[in-house]
N, CA, C and O atoms as a GROMACS GRO file, in nm:
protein
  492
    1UNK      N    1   0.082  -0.119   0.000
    1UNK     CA    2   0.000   0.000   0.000
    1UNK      C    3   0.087   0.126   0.000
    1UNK      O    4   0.049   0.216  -0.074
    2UNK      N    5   0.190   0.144   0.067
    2UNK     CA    6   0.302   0.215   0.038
    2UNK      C    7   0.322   0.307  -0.071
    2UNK      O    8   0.288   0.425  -0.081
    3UNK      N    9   0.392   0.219  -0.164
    3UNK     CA   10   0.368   0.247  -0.260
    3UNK      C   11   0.332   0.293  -0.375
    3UNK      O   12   0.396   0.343  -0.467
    4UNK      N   13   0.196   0.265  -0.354
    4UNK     CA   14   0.062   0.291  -0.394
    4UNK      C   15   0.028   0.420  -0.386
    4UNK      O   16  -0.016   0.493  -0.474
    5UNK      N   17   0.054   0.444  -0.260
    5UNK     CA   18   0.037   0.619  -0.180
    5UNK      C   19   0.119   0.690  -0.243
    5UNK      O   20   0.088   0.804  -0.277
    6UNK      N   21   0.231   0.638  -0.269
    6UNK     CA   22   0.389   0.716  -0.327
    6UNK      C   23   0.338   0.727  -0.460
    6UNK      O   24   0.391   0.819  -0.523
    7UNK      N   25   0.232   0.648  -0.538
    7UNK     CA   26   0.268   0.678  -0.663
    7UNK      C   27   0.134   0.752  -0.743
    7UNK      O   28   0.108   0.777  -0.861
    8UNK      N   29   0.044   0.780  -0.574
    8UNK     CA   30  -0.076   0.918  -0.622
    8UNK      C   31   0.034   1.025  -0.555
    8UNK      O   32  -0.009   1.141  -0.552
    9UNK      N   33   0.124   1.013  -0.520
    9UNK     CA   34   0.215   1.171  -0.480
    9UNK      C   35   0.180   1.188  -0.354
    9UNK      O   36   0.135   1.301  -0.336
   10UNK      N   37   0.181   1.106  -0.237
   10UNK     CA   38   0.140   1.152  -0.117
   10UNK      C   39   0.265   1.132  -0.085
   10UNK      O   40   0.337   1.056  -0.149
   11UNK      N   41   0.304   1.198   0.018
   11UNK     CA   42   0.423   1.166   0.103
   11UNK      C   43   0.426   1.080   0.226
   11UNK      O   44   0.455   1.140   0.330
   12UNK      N   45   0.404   0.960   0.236
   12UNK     CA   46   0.393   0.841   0.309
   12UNK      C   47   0.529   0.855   0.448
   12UNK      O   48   0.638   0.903   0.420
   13UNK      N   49   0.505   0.817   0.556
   13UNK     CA   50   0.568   0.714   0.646
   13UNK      C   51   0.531   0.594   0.674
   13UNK      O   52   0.413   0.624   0.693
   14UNK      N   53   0.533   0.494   0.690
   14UNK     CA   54   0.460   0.361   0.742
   14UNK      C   55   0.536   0.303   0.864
   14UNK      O   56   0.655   0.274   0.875
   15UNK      N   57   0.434   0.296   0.955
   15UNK     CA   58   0.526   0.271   1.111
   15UNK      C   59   0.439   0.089   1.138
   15UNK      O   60   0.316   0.079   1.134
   16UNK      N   61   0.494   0.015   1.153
   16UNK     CA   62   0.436  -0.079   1.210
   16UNK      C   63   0.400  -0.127   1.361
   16UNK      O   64   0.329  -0.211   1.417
   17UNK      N   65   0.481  -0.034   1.392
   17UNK     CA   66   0.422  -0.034   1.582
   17UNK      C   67   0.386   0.092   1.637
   17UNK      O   68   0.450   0.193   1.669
   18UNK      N   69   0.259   0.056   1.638
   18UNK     CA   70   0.213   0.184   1.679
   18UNK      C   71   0.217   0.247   1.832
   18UNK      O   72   0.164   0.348   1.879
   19UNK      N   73   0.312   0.135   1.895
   19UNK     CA   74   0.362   0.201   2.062
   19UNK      C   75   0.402   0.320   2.096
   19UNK      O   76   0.395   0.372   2.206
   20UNK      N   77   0.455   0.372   1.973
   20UNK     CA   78   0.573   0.497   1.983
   20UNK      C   79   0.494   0.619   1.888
   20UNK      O   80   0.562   0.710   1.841
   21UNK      N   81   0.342   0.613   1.863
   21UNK     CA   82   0.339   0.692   1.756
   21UNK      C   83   0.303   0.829   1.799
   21UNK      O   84   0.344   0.932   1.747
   22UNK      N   85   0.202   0.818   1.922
   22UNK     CA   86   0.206   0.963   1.996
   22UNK      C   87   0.356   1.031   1.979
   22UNK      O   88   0.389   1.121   1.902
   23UNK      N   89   0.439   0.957   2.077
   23UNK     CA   90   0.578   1.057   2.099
   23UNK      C   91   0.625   1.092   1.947
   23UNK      O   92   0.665   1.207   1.932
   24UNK      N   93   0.624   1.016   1.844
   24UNK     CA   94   0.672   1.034   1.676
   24UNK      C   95   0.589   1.144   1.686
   24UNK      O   96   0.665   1.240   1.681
   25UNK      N   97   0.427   1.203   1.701
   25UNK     CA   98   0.336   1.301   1.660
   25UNK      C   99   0.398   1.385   1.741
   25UNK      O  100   0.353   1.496   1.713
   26UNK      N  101   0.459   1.392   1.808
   26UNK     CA  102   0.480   1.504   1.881
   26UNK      C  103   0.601   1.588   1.831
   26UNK      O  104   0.600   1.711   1.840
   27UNK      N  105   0.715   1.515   1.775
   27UNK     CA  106   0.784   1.585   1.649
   27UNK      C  107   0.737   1.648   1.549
   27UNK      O  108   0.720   1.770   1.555
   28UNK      N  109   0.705   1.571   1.434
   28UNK     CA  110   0.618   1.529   1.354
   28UNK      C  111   0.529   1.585   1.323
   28UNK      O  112   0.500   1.626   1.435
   29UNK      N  113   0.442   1.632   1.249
   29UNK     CA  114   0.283   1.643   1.245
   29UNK      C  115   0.265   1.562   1.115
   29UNK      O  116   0.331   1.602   1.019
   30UNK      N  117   0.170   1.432   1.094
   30UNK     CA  118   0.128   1.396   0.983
   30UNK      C  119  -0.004   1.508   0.923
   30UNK      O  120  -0.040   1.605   0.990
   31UNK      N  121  -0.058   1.477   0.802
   31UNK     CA  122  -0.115   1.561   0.748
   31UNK      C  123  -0.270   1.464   0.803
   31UNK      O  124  -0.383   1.496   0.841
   32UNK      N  125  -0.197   1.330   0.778
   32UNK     CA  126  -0.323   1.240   0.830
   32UNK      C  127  -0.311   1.124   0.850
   32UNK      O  128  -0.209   1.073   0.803
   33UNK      N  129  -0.403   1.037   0.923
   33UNK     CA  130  -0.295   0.893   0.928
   33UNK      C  131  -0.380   0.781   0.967
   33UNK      O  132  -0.460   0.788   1.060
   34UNK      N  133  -0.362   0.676   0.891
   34UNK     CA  134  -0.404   0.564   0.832
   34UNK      C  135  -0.373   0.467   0.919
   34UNK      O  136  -0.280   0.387   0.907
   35UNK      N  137  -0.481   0.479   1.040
   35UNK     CA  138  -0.540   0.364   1.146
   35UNK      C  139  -0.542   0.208   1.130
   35UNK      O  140  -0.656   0.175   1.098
   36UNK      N  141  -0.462   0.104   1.139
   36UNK     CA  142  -0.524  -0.011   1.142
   36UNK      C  143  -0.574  -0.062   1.270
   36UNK      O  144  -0.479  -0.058   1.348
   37UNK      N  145  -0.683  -0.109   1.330
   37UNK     CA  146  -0.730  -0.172   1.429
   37UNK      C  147  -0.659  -0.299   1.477
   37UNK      O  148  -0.699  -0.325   1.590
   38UNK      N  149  -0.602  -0.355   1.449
   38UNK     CA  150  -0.587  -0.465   1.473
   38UNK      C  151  -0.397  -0.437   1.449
   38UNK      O  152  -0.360  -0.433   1.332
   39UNK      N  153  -0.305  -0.423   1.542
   39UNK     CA  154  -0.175  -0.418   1.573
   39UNK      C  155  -0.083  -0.516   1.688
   39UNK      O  156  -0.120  -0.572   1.791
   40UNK      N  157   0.060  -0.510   1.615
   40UNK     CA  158   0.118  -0.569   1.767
   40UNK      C  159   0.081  -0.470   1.854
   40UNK      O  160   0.044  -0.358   1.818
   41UNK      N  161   0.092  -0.511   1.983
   41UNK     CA  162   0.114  -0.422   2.118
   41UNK      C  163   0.054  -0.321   2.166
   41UNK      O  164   0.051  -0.292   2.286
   42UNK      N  165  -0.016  -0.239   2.043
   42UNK     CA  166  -0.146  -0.153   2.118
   42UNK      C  167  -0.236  -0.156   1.980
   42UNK      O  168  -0.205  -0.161   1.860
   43UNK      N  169  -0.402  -0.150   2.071
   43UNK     CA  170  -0.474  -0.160   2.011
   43UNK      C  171  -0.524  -0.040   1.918
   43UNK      O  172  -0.532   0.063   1.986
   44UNK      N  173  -0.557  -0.022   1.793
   44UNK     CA  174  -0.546   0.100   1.686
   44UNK      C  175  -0.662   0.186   1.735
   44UNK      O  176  -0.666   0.307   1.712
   45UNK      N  177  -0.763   0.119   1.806
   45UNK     CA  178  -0.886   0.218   1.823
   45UNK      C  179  -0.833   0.294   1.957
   45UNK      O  180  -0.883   0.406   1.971
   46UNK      N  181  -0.751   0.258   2.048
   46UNK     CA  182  -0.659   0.298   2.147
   46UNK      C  183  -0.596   0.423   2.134
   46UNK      O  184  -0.609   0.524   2.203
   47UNK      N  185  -0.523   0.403   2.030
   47UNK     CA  186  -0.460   0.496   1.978
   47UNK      C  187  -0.542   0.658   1.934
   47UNK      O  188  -0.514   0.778   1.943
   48UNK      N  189  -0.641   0.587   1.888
   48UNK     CA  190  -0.737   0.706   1.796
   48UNK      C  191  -0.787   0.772   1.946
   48UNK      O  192  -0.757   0.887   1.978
   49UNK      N  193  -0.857   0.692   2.020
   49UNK     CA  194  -0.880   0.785   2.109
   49UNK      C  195  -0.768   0.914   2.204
   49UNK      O  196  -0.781   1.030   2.243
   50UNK      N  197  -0.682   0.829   2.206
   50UNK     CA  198  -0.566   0.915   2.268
   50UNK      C  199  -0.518   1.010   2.207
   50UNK      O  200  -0.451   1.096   2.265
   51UNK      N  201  -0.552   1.012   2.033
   51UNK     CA  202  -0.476   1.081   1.964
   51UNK      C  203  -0.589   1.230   1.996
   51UNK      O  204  -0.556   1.348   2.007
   52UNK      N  205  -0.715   1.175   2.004
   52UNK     CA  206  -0.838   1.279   1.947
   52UNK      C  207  -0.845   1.349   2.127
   52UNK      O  208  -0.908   1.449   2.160
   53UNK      N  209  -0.768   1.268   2.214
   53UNK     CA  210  -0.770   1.347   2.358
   53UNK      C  211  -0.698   1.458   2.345
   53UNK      O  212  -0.750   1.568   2.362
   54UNK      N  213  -0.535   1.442   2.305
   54UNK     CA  214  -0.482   1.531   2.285
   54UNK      C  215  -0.523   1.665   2.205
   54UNK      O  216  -0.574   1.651   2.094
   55UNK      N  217  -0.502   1.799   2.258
   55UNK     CA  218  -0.517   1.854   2.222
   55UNK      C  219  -0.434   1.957   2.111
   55UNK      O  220  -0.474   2.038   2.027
   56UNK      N  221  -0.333   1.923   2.143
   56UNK     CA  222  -0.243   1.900   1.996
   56UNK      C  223  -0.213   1.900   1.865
   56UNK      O  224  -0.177   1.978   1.777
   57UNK      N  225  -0.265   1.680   1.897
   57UNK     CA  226  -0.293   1.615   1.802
   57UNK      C  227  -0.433   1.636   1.726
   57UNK      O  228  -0.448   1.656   1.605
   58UNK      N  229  -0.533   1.625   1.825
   58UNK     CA  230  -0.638   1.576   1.833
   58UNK      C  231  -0.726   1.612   1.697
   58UNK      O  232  -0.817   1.541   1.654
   59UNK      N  233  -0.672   1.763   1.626
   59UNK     CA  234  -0.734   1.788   1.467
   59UNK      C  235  -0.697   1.701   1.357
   59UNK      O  236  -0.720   1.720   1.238
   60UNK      N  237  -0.643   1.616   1.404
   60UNK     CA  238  -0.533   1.550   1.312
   60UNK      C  239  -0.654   1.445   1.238
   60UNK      O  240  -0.707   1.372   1.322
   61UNK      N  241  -0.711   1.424   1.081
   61UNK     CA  242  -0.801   1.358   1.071
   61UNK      C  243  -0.684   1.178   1.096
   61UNK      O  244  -0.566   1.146   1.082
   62UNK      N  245  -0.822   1.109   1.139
   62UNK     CA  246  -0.757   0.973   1.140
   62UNK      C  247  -0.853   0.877   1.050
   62UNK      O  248  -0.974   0.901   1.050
   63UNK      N  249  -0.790   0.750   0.959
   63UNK     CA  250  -0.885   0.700   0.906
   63UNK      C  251  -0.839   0.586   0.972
   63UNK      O  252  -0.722   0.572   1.006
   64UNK      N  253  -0.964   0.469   1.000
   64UNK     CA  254  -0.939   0.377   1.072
   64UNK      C  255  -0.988   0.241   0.966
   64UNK      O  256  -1.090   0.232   0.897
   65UNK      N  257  -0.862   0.133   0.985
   65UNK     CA  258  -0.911   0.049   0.855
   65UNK      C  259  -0.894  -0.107   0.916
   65UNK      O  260  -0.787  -0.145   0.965
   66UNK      N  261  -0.987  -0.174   0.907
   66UNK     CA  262  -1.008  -0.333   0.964
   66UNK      C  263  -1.065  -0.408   0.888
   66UNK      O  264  -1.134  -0.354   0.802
   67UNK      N  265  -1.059  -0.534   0.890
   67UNK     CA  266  -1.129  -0.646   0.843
   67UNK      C  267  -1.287  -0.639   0.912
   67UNK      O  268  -1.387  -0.662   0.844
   68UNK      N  269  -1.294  -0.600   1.078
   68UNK     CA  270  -1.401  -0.586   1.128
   68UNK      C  271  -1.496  -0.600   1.093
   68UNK      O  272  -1.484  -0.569   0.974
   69UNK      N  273  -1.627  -0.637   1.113
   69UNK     CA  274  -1.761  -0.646   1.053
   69UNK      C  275  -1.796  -0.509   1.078
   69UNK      O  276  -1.834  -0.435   0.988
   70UNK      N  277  -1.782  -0.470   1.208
   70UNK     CA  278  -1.876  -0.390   1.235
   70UNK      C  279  -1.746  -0.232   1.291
   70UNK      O  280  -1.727  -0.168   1.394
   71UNK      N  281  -1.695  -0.233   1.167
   71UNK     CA  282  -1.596  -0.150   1.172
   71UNK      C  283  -1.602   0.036   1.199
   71UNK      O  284  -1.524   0.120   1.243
   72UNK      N  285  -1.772   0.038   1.134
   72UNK     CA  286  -1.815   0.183   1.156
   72UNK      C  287  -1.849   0.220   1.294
   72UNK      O  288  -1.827   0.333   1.337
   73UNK      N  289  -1.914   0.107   1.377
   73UNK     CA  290  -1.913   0.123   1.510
   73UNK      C  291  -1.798   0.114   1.603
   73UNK      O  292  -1.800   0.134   1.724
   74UNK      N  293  -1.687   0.079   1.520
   74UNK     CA  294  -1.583   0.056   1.636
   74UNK      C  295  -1.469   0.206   1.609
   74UNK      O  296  -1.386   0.259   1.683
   75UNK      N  297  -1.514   0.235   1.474
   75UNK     CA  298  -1.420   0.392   1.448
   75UNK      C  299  -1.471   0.490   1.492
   75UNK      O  300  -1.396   0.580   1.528
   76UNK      N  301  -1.630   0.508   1.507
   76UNK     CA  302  -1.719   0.620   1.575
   76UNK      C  303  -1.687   0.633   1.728
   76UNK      O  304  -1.671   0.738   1.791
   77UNK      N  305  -1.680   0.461   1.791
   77UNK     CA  306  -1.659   0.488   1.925
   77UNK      C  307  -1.518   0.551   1.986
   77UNK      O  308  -1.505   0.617   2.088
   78UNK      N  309  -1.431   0.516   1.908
   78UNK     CA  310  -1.301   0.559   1.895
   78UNK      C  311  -1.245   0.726   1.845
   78UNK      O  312  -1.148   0.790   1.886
   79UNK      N  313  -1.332   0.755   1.757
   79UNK     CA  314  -1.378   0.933   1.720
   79UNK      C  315  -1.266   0.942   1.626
   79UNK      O  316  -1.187   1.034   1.605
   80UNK      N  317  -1.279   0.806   1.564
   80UNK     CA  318  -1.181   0.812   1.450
   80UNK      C  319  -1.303   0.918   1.284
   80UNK      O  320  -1.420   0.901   1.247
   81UNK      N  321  -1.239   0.974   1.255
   81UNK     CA  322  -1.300   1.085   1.153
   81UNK      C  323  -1.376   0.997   1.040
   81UNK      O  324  -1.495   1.015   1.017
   82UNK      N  325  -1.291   0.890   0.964
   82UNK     CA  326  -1.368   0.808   0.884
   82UNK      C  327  -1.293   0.671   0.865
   82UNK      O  328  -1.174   0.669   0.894
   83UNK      N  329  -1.329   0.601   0.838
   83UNK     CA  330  -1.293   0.410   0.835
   83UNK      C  331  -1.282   0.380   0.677
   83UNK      O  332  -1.290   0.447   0.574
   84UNK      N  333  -1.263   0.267   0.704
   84UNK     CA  334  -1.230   0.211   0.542
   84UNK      C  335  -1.246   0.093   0.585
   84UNK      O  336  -1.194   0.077   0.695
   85UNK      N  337  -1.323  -0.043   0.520
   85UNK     CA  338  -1.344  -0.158   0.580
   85UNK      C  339  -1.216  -0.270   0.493
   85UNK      O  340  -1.193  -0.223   0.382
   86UNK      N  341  -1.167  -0.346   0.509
   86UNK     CA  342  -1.082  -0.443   0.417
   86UNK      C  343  -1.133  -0.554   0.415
   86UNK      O  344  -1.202  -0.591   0.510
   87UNK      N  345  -1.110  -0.634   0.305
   87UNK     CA  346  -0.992  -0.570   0.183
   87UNK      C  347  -1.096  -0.410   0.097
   87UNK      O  348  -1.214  -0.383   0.122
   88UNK      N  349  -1.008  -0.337   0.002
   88UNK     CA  350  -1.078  -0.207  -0.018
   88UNK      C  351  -0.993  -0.209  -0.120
   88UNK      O  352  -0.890  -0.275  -0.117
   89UNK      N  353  -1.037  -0.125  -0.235
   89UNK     CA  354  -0.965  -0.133  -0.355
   89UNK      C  355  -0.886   0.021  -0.353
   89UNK      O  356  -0.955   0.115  -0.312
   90UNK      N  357  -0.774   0.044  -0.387
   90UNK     CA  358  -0.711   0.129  -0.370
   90UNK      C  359  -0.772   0.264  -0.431
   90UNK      O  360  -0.748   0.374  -0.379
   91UNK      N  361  -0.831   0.254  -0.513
   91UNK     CA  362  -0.945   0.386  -0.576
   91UNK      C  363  -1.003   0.437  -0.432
   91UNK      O  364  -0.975   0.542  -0.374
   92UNK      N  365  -1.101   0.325  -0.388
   92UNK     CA  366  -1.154   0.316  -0.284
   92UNK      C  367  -1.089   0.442  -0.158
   92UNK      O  368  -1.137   0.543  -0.106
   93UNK      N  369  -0.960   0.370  -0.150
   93UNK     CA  370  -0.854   0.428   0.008
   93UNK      C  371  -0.838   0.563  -0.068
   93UNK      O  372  -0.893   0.655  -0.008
   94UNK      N  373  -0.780   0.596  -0.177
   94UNK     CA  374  -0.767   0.730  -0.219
   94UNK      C  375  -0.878   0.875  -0.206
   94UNK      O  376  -0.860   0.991  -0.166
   95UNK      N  377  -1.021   0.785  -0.271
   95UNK     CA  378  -1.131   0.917  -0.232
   95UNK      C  379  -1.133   0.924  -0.085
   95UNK      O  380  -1.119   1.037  -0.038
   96UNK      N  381  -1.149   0.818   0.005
   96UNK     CA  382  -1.144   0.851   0.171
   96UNK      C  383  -1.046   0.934   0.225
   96UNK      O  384  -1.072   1.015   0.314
   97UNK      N  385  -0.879   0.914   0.153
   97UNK     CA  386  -0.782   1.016   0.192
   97UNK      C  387  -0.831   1.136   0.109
   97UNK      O  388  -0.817   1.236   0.179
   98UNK      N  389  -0.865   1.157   0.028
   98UNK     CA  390  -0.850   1.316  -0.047
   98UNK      C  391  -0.997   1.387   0.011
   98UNK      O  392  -1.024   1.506  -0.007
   99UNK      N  393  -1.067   1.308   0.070
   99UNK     CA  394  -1.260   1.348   0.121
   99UNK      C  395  -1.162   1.401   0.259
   99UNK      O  396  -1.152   1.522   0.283
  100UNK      N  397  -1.123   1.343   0.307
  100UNK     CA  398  -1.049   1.359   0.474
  100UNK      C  399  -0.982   1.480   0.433
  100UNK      O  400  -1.044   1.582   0.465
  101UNK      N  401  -0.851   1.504   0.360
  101UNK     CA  402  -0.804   1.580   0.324
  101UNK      C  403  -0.816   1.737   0.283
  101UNK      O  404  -0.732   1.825   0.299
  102UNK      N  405  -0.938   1.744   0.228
  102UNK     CA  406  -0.990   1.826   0.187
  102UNK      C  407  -1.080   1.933   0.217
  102UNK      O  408  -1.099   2.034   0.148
  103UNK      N  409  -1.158   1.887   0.377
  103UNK     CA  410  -1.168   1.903   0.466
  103UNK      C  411  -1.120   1.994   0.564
  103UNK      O  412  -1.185   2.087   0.611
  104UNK      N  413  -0.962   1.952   0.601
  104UNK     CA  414  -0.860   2.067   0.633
  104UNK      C  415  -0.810   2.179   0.554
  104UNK      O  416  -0.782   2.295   0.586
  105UNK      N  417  -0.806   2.110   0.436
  105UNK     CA  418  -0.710   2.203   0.365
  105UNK      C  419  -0.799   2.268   0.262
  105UNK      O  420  -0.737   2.314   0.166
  106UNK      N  421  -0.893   2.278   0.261
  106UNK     CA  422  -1.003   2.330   0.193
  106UNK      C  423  -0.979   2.495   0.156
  106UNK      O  424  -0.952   2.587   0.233
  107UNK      N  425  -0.998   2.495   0.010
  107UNK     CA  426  -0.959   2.648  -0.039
  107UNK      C  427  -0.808   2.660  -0.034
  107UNK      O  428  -0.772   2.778  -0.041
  108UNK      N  429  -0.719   2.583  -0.025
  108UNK     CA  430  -0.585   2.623   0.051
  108UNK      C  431  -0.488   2.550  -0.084
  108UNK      O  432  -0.499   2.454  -0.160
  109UNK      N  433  -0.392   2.660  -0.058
  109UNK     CA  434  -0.283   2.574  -0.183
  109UNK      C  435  -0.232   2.417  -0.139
  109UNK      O  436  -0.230   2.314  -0.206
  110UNK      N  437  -0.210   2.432  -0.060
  110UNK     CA  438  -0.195   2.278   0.002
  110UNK      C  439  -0.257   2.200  -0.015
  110UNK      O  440  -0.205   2.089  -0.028
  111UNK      N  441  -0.386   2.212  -0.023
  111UNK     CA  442  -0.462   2.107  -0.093
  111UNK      C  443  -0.432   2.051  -0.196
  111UNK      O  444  -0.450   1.930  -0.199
  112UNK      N  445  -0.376   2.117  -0.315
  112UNK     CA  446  -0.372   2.071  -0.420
  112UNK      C  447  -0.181   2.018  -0.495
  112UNK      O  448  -0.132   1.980  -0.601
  113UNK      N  449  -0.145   2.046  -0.374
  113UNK     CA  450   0.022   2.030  -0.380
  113UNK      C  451  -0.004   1.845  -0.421
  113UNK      O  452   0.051   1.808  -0.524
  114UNK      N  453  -0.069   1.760  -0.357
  114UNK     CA  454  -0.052   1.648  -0.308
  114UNK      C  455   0.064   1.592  -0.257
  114UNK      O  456   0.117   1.483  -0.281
  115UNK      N  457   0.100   1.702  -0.169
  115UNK     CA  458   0.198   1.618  -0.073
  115UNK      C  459   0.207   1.656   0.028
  115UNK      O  460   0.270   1.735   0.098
  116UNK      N  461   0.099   1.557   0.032
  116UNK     CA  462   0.057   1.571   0.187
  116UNK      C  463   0.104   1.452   0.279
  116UNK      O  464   0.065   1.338   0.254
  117UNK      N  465   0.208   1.484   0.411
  117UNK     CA  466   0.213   1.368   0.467
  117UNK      C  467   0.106   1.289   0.567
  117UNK      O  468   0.031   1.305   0.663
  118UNK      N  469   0.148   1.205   0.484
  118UNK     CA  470   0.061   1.066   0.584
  118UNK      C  471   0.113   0.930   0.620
  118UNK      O  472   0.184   0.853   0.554
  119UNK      N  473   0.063   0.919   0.732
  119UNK     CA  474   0.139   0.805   0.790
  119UNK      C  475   0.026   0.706   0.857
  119UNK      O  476  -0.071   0.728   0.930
  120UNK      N  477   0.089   0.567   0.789
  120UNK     CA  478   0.032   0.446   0.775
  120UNK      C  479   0.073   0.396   0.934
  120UNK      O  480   0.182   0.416   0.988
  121UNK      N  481  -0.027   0.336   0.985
  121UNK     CA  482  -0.020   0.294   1.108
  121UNK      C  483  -0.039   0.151   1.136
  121UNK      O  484  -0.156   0.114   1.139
  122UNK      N  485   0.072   0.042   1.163
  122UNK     CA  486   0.003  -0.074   1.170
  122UNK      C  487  -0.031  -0.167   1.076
  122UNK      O  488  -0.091  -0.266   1.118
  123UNK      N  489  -0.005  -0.160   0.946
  123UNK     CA  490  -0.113  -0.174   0.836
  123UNK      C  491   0.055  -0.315   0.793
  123UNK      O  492   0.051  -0.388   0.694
   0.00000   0.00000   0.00000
């Protein structure tokens, strides 16, 4: 998926443990960042909430993405901004990042730079 991101022009990180990702946000600012639920060592809806406590972080849109059935109820409870269910076809993940995206950066040259960073969580 990487990749993939790299080759609509986003500017990607991909972290696979999401233990450390608060303290990384606190350097850092992603533009937006790509939730998986299901991780080693902490749980992704965990994360979302902690991220959306901070006040900080907390504007930061998050998309939250699982195999889950019932994945819209578990990203709402979490106050994750919007979900993506898997498997999802990459068309698919792109309108959810640029709908999220667009959002913030609305009217703004940045919007249309596409390079915007985002960072893959877990995935």
């Amino acid at each position: 998926m990487l990749q993939l991101l790299e080759n609509a022009e986003y500017k990607v990180n991909s972290i696979l443990d999401g233990s450390a990702i608060i303290a990384r946000m606190e350097k850092v600012l992603p533009d937006l960042l790509l939730l998986d639920i299901s991780m080693p060592g902490i749980d992704g809806a965990g994360i979302c909430e902690e991220i959306k406590r901070n006040k900080r972080l907390g504007h930061i849109p998050i998309i939250i993405m699982s195999a889950h059935n019932d994945i819209k109820k578990m990203a709402e409870k979490a106050g994750a901004d919007d979900f993506i269910a898997k498997p999802f076809a990459i068309t698919d993940l792109l309108r959810v990042i640029k709908r999220n995206l667009s959002l913030i950066f609305s009217g703004t040259k940045h919007e249309h730079s596409f390079l915007n960073k985002i960072w893959e969580v877990g995935h």
